[in-house]
N, CA, C and O atoms as CSV, one atom per row, in Angstrom:
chain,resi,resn,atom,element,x,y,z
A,1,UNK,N,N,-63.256,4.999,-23.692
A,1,UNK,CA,C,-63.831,3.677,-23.800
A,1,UNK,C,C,-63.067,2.925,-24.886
A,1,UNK,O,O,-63.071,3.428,-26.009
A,2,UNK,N,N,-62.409,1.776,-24.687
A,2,UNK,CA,C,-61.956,1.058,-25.466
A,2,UNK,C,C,-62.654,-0.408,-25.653
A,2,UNK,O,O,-63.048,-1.262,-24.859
A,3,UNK,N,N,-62.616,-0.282,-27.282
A,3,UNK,CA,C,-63.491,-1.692,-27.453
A,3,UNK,C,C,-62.758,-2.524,-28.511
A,3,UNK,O,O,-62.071,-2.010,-29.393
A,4,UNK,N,N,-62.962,-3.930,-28.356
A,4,UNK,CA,C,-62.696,-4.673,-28.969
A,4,UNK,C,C,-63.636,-5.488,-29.766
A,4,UNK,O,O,-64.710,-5.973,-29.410
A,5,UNK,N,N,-62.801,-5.578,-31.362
A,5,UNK,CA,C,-63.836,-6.562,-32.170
A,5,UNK,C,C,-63.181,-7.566,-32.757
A,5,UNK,O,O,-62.078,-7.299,-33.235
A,6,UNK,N,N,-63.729,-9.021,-32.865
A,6,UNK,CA,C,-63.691,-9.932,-33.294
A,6,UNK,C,C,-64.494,-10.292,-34.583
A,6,UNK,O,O,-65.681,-10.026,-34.773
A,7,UNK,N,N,-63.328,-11.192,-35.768
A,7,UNK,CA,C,-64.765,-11.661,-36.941
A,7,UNK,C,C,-64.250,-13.176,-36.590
A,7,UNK,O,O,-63.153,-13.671,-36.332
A,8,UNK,N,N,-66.015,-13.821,-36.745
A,8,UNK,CA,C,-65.423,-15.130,-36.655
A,8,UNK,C,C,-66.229,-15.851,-37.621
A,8,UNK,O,O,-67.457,-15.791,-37.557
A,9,UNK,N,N,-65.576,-16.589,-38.592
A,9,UNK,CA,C,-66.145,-17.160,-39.768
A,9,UNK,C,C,-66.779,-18.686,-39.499
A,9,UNK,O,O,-66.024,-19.635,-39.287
A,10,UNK,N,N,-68.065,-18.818,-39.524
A,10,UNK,CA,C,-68.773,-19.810,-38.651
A,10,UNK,C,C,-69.243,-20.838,-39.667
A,10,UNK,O,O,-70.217,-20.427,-40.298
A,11,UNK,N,N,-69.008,-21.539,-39.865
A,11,UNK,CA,C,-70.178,-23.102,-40.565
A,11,UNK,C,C,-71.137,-23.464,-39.742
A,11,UNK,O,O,-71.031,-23.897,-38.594
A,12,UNK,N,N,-71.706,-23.346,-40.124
A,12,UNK,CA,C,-73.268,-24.462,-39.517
A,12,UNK,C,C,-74.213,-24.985,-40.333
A,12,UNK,O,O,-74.245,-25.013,-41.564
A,13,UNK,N,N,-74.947,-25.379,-39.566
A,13,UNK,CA,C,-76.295,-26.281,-40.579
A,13,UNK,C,C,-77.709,-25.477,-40.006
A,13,UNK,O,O,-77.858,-25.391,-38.787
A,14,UNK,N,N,-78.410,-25.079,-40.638
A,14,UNK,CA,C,-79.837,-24.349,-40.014
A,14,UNK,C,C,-80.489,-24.774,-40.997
A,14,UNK,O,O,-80.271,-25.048,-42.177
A,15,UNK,N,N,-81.873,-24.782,-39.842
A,15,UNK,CA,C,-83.005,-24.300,-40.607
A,15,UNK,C,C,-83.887,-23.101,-41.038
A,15,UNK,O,O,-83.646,-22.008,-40.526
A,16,UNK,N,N,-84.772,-23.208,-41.834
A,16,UNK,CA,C,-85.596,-22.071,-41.918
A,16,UNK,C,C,-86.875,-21.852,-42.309
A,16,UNK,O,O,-87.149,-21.812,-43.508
A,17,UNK,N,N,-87.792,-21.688,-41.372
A,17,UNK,CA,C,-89.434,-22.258,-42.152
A,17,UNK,C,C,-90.177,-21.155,-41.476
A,17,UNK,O,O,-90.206,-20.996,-40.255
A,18,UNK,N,N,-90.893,-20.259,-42.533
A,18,UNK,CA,C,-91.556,-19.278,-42.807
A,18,UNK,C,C,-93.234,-19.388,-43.122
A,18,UNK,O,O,-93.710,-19.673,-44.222
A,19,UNK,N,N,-94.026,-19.083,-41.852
A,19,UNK,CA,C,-94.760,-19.676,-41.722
A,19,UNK,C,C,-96.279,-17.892,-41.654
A,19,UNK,O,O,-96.107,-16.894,-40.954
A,20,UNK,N,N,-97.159,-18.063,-42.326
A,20,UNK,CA,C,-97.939,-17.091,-41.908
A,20,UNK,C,C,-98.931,-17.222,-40.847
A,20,UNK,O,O,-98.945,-18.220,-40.126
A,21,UNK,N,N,-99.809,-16.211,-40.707
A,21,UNK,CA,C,-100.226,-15.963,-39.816
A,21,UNK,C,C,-101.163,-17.016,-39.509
A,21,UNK,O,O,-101.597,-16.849,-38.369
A,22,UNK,N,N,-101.577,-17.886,-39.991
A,22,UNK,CA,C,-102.619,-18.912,-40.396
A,22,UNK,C,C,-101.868,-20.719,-39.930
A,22,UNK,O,O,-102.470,-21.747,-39.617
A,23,UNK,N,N,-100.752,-20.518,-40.037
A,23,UNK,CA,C,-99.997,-21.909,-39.757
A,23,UNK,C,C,-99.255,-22.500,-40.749
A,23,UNK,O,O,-98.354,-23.288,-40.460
A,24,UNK,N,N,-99.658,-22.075,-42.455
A,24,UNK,CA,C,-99.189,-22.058,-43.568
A,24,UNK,C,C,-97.507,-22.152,-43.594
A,24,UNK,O,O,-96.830,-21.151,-43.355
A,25,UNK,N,N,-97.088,-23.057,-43.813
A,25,UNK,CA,C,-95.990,-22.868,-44.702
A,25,UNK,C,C,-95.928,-22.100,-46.032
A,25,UNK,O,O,-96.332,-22.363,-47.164
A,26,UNK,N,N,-95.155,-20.860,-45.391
A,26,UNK,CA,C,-94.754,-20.082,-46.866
A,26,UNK,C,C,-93.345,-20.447,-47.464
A,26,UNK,O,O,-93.144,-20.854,-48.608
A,27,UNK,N,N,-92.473,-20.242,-46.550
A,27,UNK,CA,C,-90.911,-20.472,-47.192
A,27,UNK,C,C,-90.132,-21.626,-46.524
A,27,UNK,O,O,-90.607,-22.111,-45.497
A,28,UNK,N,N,-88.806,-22.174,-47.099
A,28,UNK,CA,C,-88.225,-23.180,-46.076
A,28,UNK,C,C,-88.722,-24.377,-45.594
A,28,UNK,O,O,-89.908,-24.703,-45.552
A,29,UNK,N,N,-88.257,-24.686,-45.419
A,29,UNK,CA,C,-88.135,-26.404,-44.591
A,29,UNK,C,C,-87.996,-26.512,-43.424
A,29,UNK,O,O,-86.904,-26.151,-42.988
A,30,UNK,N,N,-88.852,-26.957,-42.602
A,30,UNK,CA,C,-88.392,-27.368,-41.193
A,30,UNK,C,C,-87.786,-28.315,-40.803
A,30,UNK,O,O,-87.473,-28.376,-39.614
A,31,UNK,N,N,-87.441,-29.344,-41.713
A,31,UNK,CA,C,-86.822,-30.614,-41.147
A,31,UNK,C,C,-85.492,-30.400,-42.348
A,31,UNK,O,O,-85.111,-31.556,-42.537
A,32,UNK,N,N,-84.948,-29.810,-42.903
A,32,UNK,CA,C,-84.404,-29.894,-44.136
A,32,UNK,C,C,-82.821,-28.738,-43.950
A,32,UNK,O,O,-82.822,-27.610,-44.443
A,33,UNK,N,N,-81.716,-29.253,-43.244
A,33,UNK,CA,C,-81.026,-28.568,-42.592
A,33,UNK,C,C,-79.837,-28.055,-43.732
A,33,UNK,O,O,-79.145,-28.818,-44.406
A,34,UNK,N,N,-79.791,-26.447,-43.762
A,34,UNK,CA,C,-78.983,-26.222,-44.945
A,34,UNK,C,C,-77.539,-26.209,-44.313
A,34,UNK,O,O,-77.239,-26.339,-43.126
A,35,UNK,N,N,-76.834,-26.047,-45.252
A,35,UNK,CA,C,-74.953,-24.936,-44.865
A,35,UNK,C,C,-74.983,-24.108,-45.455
A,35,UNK,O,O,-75.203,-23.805,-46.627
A,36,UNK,N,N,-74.564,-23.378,-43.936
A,36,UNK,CA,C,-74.703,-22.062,-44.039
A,36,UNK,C,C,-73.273,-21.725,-43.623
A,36,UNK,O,O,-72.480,-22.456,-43.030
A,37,UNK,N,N,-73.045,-20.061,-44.195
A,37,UNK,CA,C,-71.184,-19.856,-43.771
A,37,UNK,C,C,-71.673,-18.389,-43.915
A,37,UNK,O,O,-72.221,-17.894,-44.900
A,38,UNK,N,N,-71.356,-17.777,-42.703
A,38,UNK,CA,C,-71.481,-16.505,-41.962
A,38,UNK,C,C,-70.201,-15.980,-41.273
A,38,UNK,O,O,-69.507,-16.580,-40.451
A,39,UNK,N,N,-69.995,-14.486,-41.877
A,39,UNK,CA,C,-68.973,-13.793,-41.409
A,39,UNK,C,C,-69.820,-12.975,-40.382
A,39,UNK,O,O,-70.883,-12.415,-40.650
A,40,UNK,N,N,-69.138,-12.988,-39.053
A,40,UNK,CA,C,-70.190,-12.278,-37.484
A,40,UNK,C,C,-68.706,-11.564,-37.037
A,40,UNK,O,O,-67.607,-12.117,-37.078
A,41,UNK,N,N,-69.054,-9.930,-36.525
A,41,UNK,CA,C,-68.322,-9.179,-36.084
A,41,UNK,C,C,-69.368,-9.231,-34.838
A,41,UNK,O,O,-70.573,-8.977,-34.848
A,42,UNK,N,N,-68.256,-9.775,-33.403
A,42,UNK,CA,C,-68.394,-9.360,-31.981
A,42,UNK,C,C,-68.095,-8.390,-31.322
A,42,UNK,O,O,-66.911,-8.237,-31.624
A,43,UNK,N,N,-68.327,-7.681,-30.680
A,43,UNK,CA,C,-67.752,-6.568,-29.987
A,43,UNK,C,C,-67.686,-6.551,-28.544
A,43,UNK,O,O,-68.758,-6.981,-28.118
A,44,UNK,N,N,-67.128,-6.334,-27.876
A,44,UNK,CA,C,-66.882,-5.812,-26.409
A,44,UNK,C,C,-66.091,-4.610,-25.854
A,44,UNK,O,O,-65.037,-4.248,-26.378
A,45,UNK,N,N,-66.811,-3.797,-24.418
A,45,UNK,CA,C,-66.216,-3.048,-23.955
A,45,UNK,C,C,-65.043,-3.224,-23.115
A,45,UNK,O,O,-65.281,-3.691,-22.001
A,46,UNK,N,N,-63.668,-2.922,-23.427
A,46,UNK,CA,C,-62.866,-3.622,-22.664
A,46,UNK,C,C,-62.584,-2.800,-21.476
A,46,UNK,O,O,-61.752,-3.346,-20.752
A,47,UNK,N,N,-63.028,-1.606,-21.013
A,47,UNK,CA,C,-62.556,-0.877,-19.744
A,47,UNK,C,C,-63.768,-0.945,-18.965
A,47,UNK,O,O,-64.008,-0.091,-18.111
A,48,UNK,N,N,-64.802,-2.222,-19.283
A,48,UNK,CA,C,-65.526,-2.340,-18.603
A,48,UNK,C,C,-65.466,-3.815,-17.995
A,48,UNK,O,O,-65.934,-4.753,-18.641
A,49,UNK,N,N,-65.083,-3.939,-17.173
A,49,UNK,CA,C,-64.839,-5.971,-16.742
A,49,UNK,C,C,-65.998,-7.001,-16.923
A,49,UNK,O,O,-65.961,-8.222,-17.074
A,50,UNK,N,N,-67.297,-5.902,-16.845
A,50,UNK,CA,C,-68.643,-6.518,-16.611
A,50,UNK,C,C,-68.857,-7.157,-17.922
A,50,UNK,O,O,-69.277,-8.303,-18.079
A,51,UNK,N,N,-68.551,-6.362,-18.808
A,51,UNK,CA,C,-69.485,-6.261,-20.600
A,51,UNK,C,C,-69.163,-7.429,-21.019
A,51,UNK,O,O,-68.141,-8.020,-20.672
A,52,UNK,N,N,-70.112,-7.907,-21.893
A,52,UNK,CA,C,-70.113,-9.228,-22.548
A,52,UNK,C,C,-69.759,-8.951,-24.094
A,52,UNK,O,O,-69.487,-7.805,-24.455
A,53,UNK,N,N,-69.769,-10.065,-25.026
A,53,UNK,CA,C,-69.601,-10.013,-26.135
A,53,UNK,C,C,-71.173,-9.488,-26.894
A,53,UNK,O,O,-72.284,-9.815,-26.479
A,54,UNK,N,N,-70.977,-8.878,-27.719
A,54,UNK,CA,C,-72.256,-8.775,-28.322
A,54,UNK,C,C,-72.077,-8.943,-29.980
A,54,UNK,O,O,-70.913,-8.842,-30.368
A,55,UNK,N,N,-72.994,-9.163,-30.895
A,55,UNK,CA,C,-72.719,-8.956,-31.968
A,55,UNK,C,C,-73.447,-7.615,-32.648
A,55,UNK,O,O,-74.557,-7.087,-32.595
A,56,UNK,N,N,-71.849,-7.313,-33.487
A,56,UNK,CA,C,-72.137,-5.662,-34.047
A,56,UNK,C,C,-72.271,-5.993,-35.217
A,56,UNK,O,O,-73.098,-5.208,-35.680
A,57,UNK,N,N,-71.944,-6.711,-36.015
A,57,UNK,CA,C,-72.823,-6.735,-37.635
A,57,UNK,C,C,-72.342,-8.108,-38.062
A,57,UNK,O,O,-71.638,-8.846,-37.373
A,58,UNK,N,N,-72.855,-8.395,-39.416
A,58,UNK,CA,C,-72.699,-9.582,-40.110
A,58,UNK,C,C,-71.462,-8.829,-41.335
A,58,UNK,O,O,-71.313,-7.607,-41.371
A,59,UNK,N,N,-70.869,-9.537,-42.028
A,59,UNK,CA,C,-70.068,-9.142,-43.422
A,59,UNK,C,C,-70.535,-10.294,-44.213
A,59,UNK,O,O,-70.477,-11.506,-44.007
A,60,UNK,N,N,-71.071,-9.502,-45.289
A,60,UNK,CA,C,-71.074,-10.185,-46.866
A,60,UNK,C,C,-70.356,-10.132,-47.896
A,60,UNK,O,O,-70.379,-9.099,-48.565
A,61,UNK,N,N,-69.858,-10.799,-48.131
A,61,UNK,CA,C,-68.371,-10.980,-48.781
A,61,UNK,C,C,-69.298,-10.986,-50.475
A,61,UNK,O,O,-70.300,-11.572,-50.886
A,62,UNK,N,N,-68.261,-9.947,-51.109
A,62,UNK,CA,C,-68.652,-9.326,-52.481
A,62,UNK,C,C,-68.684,-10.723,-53.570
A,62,UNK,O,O,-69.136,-10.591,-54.707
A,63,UNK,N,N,-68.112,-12.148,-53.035
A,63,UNK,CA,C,-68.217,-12.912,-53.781
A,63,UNK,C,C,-69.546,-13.992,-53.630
A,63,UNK,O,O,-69.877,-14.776,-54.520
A,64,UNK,N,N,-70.200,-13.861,-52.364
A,64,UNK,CA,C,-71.264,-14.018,-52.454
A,64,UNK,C,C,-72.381,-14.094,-53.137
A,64,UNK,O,O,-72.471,-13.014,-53.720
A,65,UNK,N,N,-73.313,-14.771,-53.409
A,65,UNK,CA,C,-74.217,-14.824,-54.427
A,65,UNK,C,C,-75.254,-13.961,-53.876
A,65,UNK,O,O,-75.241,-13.610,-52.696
A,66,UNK,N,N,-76.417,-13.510,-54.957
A,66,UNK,CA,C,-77.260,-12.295,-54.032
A,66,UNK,C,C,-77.822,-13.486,-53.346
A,66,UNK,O,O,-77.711,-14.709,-53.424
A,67,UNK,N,N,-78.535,-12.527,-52.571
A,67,UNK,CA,C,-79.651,-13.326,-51.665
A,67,UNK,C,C,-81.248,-12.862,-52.503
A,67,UNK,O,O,-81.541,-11.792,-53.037
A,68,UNK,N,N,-82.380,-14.615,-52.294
A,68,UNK,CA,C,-82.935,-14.317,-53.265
A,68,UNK,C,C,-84.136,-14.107,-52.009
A,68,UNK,O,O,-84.146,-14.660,-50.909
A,69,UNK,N,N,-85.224,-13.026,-52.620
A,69,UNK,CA,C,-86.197,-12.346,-51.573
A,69,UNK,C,C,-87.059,-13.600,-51.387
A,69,UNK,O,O,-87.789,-14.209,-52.169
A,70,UNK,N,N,-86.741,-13.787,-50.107
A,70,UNK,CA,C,-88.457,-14.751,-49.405
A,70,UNK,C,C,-89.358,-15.174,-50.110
A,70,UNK,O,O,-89.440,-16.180,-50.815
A,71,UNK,N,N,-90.763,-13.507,-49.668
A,71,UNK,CA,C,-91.875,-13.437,-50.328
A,71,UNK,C,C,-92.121,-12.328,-50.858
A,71,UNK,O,O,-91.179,-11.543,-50.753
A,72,UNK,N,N,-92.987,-11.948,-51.376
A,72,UNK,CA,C,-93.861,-10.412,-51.159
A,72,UNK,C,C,-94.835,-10.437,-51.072
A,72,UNK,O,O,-95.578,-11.149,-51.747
A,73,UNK,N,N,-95.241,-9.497,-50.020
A,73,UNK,CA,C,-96.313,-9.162,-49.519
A,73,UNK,C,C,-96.864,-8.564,-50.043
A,73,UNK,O,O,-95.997,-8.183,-50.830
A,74,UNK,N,N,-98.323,-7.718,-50.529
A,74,UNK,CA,C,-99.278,-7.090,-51.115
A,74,UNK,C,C,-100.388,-6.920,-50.015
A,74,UNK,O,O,-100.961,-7.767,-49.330
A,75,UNK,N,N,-100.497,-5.670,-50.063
A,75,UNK,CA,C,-102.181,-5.332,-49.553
A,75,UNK,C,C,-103.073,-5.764,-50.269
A,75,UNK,O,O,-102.650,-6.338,-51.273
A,76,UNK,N,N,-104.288,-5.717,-50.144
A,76,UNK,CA,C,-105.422,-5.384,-51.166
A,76,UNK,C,C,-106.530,-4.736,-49.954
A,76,UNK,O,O,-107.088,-5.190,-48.955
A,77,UNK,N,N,-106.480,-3.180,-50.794
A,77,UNK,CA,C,-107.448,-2.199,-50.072
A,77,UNK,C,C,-109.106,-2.477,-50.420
A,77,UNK,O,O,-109.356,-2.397,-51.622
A,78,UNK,N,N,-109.981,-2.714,-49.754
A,78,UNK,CA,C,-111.452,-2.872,-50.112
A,78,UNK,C,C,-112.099,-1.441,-49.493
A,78,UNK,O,O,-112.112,-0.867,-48.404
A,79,UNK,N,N,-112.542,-1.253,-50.630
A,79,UNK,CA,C,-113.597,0.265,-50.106
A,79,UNK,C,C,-114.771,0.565,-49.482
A,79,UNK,O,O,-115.212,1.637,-49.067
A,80,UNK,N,N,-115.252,-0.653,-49.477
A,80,UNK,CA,C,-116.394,-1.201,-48.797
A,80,UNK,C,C,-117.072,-2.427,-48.387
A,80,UNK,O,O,-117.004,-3.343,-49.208
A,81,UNK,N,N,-117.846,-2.705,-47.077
A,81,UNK,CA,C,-117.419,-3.590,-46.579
A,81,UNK,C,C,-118.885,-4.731,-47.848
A,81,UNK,O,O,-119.204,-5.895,-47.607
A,82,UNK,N,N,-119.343,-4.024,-48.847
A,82,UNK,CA,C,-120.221,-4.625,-49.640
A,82,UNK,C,C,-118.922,-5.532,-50.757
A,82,UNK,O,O,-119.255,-6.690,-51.008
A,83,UNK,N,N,-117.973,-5.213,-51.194
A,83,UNK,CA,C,-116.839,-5.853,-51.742
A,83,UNK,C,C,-116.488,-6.715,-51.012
A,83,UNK,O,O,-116.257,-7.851,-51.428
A,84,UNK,N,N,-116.381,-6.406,-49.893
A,84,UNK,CA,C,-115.586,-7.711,-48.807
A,84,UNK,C,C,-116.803,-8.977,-49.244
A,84,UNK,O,O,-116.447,-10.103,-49.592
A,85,UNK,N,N,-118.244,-8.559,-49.153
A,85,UNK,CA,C,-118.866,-9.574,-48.671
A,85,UNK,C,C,-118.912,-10.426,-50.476
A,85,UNK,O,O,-119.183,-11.613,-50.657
A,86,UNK,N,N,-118.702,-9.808,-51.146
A,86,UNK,CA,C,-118.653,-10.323,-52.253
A,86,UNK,C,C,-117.145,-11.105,-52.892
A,86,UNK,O,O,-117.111,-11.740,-53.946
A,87,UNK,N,N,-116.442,-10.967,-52.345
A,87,UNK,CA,C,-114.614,-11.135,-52.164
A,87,UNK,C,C,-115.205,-12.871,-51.394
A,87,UNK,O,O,-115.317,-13.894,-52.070
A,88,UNK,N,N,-115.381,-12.813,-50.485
A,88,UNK,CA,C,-115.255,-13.536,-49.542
A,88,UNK,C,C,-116.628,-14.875,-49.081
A,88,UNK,O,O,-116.518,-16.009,-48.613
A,89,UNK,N,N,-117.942,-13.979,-49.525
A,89,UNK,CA,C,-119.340,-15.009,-48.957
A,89,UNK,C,C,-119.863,-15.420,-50.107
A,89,UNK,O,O,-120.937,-16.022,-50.096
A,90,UNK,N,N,-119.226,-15.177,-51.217
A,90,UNK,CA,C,-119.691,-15.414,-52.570
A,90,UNK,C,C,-119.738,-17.124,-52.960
A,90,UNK,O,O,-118.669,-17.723,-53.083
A,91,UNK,N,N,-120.380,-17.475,-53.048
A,91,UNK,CA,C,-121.409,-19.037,-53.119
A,91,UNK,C,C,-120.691,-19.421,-54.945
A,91,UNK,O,O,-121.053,-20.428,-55.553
């Protein structure tokens, strides 16, 4: 099987709006279009005529800035459903 890969260094403009389960805006902008610059490795099977391109990974170039985390998430465990009602129906 012989395959071929491509990197192709892309500009664009996106968005990104991070929304919970509720309708909430948590992260991002929906109307608010960034630039963005992405290194994308494609791949294809070439002893196959059928196969399409697919993408096999992204590259992050070491000069890159980190990437900063979203959100975080947290549980909170209740032991009983007498806490919940006090958490929650409390006047």
């Amino acid at each position: 099987m012989t395959m071929a890969q491509v990197t192709v260094r892309m500009h664009s403009k996106q968005t990104c709006a991070i929304y919970d389960r509720f309708g909430r805006l948590m992260f991002g902008n929906e109307t608010l279009p960034k630039d963005v610059l992405e290194y994308v490795v494609f791949e294809r099977i070439l002893t196959n005529p059928y196969s399409q391109w697919r993408v096999h990974s992204k590259i992050l170039p070491s000069w890159l800035p980190p990437l900063n985390p979203h959100c975080k998430t947290k549980i909170v465990h209740i032991d009983s459903a007498q806490e919940f009602f006090e958490l929650h129906l409390k006047k």
